[in-house]
FIDREN-329570 format. One line per field, with one value per residue (C-alpha): residue in one letter; residue number from 1; x, y, z. Coordinates in pm, 1 decimal. Layout:
% FIDREN-329570
aa	c(A,...)
i	c(NUM,...)
east	c(X,...)
north	c(Y,...)
up	c(Z,...)
***
This chain:
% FIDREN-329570
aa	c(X,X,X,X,X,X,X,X,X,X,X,X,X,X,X,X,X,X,X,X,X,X,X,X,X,X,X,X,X,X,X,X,X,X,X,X,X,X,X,X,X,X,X,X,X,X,X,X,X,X,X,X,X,X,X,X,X,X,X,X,X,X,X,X,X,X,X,X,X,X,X,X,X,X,X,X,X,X,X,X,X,X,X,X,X,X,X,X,X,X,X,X,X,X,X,X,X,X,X,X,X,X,X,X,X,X,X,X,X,X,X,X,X,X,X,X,X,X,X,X,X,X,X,X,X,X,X,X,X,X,X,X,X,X,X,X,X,X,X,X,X,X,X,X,X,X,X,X,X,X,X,X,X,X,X,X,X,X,X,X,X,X,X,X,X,X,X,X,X,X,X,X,X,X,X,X,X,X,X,X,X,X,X,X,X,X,X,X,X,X,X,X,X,X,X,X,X,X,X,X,X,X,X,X,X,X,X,X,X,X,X,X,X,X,X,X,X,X,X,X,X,X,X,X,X,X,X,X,X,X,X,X,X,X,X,X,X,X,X,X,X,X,X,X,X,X,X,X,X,X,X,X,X,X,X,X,X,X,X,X,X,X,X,X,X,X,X,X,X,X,X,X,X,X,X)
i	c(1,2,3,4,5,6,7,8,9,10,11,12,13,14,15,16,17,18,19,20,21,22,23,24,25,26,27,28,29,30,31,32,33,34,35,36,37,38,39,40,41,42,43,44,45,46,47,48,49,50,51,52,53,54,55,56,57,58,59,60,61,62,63,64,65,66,67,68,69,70,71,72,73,74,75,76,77,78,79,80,81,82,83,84,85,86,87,88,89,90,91,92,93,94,95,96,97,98,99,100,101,102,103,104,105,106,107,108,109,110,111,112,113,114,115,116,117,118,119,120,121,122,123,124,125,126,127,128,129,130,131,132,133,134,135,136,137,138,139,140,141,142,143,144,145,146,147,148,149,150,151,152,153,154,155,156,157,158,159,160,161,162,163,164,165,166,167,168,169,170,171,172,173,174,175,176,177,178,179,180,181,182,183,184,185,186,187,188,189,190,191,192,193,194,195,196,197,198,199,200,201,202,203,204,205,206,207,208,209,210,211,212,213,214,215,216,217,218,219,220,221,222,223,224,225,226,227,228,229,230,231,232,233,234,235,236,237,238,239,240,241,242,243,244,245,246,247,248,249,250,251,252,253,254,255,256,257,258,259,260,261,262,263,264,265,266,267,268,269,270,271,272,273,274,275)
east	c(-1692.4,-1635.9,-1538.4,-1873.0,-1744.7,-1956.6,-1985.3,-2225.4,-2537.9,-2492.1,-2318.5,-2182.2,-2151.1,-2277.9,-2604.9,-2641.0,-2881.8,-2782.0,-2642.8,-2485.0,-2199.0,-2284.8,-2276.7,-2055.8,-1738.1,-1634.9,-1733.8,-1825.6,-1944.2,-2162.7,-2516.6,-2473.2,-2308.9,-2578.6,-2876.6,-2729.3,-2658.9,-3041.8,-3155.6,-2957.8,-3096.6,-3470.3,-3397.9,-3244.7,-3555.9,-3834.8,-3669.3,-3490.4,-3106.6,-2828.6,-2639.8,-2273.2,-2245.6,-1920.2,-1758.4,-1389.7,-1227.8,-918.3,-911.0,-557.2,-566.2,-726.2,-590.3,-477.4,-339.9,-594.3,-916.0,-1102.9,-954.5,-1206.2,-1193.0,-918.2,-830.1,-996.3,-1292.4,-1376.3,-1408.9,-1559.8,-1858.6,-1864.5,-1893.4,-2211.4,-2299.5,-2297.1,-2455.1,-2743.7,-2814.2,-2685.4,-2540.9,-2175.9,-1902.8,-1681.7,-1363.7,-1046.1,-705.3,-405.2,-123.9,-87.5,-35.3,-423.9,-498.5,-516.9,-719.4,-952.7,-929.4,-1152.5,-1452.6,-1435.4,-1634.2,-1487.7,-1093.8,-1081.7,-786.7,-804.5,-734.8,-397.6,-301.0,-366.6,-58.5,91.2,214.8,261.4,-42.0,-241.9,-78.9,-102.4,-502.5,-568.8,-405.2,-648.8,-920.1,-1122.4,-1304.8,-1073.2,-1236.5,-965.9,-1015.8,-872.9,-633.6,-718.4,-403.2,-446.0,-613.1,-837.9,-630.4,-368.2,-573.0,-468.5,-129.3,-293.7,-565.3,-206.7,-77.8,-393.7,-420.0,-94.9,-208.2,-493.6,-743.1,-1004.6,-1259.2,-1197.2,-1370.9,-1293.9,-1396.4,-1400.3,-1430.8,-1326.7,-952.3,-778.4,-877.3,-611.9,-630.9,-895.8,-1128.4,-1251.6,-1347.2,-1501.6,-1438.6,-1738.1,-1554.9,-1355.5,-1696.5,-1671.3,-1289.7,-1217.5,-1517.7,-1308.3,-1045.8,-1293.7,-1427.3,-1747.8,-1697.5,-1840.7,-1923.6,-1825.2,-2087.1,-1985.6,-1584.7,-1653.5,-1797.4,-1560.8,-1313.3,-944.2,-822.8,-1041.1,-1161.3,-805.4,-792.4,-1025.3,-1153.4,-1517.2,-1755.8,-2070.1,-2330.0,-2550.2,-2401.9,-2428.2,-2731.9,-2645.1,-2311.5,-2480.9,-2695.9,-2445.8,-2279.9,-2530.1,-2637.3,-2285.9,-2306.2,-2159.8,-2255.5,-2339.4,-2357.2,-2110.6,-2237.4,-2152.9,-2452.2,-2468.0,-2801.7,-2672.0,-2410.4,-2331.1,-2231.0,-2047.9,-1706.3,-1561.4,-1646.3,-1943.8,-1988.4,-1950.0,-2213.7,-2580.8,-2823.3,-3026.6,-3333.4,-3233.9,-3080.7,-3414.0,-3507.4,-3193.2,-3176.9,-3509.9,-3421.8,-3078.0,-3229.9,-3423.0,-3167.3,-2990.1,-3284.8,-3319.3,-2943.1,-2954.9,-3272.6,-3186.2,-3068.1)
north	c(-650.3,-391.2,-413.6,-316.0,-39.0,-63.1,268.5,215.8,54.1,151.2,-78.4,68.4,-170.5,-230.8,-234.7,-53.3,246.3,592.9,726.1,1109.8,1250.8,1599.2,1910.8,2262.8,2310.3,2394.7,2378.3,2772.2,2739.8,2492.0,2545.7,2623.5,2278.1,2090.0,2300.3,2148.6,1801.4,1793.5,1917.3,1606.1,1372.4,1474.3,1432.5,1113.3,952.5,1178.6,1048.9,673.4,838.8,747.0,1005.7,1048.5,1432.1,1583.5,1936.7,2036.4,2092.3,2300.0,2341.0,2397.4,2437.7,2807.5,3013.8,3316.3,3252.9,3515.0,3281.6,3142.7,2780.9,2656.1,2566.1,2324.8,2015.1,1947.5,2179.3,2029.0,1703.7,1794.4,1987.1,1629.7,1393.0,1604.8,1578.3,1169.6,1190.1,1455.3,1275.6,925.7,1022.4,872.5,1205.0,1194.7,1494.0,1580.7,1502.3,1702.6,1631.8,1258.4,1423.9,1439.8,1113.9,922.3,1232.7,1213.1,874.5,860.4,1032.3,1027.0,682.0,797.6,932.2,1146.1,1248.4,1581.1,1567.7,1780.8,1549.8,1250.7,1103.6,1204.5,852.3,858.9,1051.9,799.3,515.2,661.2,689.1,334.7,211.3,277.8,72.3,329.7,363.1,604.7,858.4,963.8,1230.7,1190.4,1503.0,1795.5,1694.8,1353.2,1122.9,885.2,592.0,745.3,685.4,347.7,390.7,579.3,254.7,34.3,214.8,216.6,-227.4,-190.4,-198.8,-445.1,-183.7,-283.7,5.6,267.6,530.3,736.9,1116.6,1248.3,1637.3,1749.0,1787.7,2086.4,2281.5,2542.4,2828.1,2843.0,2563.4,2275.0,1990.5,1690.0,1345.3,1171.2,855.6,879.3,725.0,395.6,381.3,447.3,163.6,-72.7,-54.8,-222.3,-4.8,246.1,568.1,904.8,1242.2,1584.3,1731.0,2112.6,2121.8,2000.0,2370.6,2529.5,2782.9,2727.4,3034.8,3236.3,3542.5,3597.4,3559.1,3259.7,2998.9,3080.6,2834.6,2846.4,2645.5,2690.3,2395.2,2156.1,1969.7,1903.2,1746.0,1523.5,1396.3,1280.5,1152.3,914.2,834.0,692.3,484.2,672.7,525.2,846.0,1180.0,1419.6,1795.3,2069.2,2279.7,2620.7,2805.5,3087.4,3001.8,3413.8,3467.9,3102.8,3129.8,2905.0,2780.2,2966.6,3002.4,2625.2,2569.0,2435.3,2655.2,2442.4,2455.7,2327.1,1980.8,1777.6,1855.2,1770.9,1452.2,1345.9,1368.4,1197.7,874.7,856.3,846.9,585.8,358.2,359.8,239.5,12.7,-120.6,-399.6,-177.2)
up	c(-604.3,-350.1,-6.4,217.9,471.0,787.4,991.5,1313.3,1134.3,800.1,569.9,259.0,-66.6,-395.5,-447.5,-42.3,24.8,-84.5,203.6,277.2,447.7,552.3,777.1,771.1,645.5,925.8,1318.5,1386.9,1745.4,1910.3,1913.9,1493.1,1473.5,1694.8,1475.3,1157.2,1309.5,1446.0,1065.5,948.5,1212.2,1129.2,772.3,813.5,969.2,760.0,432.4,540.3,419.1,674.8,735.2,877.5,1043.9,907.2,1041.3,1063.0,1361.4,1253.3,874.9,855.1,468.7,466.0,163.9,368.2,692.4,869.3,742.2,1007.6,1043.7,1385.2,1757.5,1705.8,1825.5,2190.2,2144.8,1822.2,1924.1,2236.9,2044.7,1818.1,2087.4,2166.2,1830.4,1860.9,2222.8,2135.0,1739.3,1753.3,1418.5,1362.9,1298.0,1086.3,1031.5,874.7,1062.6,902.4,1150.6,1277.5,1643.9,1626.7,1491.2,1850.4,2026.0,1723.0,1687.4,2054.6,1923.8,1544.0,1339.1,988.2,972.3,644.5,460.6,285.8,-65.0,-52.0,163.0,63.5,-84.5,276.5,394.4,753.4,786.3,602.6,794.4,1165.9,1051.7,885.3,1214.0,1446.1,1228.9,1182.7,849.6,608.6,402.4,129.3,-98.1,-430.4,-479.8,-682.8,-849.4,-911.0,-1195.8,-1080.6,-1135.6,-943.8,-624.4,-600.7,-412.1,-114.8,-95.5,-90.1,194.6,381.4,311.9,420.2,786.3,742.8,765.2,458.0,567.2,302.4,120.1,-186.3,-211.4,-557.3,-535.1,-916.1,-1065.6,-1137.2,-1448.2,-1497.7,-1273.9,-994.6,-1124.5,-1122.0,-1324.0,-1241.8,-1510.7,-1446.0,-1519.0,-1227.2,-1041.5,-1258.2,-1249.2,-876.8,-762.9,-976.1,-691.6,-490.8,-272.5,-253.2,-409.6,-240.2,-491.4,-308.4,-482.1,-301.5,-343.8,-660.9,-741.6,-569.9,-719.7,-546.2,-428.2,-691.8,-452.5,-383.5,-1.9,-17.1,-257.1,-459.4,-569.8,-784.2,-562.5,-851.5,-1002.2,-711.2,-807.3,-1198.5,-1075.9,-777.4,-995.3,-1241.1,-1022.5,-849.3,-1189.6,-1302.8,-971.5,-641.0,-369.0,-166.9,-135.5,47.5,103.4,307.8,400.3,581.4,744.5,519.7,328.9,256.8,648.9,635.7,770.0,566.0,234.8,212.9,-191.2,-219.6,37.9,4.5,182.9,401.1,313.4,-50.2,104.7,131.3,-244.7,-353.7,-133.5,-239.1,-634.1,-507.9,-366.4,-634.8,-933.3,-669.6,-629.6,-997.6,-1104.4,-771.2,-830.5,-558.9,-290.3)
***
């Protein structure tokens, strides 16, 4: 049985609604971040999907070191807590120093751990300490099974609110491969599994000074996904993914996201025919 995860009113278990976790990569100014939250917030009542509003503050993982990372820190969450006054939607974002983790910790409802950093103890234990749900993304790097350890350290605190990411394994150079099984074998560690259905297309690194991606595959591997039993949906999406600062060839144009979502909760209601 899984552990249910509650994030504002959504509860997140076995046999729960399809839910989604989505936004931009990356926070490019304000009123682009509040557009995109608003888009999710009408599509969340339109179709009944909850939906937590994700956006980086400082992505601090760029490939080259002139790739645009964000506003940072205090403007970032600033432009979020509008996000959660203007929407109601809960926010979730990346921390990748544990210096941020109490700032963020004030405004954020979901804590997520990137995947290259997710084996990074003290950062995973200064964020399960404030008792915020965790979001942890399995590493590129990592089997499935080796997940587990990073859900120990997390317990380790007491905090039972967790979430796993899986977002595709490295397939030799600059790709990425996603083992479908890694759904099934990661919600055996008892808690609800998320599918990163757009870094899961991405290409690491693969236009030299930034990663590519082939958003062309994004729907084929979301529905696979859902269909071997994720519990939801996470998806970057981008106005026009082309102009995106970051991530932009892994992104889902907007206007695609409600056909997608539709099919999505769909395949979900059919595999959780009691949710």
């Amino acid at each position: 049985m899984e552990t249910p995860v509650c994030i504002g009113d959504l509860t997140i278990k076995e046999k729960g609604p399809f839910f989604v976790i989505g936004g931009p990569c990356v926070i490019e100014n304000e009123d682009a971040t509040l557009s995109v939250a608003t888009f999710f917030k009408e599509t969340s009542e339109a179709m009944d999907i909850p939906v937590i509003f994700k956006a980086s503050y400082d992505k601090a993982n760029r490939t080259s070191l002139d790739s645009f990372r964000g506003p940072g820190l205090d403007r970032g969450l600033e432009i979020l807590l509008r996000v959660k006054e203007e929407t109601g939607l809960s926010v979730l974002s990346d921390v990748h120093e544990t210096g941020d983790i109490e700032k963020a910790a004030e405004v954020l409802d979901v804590i997520q751990i990137p995947a290259l950093l997710c084996r990074q103890t003290d950062l995973l234990l200064a964020a399960a300490r404030t008792g915020l749900p965790i979001n942890i993304k399995k590493g590129q790097f990592l089997s499935p099974w080796e997940i587990e350890p990073a859900v120990r350290k997390v317990r380790s605190t007491g905090n039972q609110n967790i979430l796993l990411t899986e977002r595709g394994t490295f397939f030799g150079y600059n790709n990425l491969v996603v083992d479908i099984r890694s759904i099934a074998i990661m919600r055996d560690l008892g808690f609800p599994v998320v599918f990163d259905a757009t870094h899961s297309v991405q290409l690491p690194g693969g236009s030299g000074t930034s990663s590519g991606g082939q958003r062309e595959f994004i729907e084929y591997l979301a529905r696979a996904a859902i269909a071997a039993g994720a519990n939801g949906l996470f998806i970057e999406v981008h106005p026009d993914p082309d102009s995106a600062l970051c991530d932009g060839p892994n992104s889902l144009p907007i206007d695609q996201v409600r056909p997608l979502l539709a099919l999505l909760k769909e395949i979900h209601n059919l595999v959780n025919p009691k949710a």
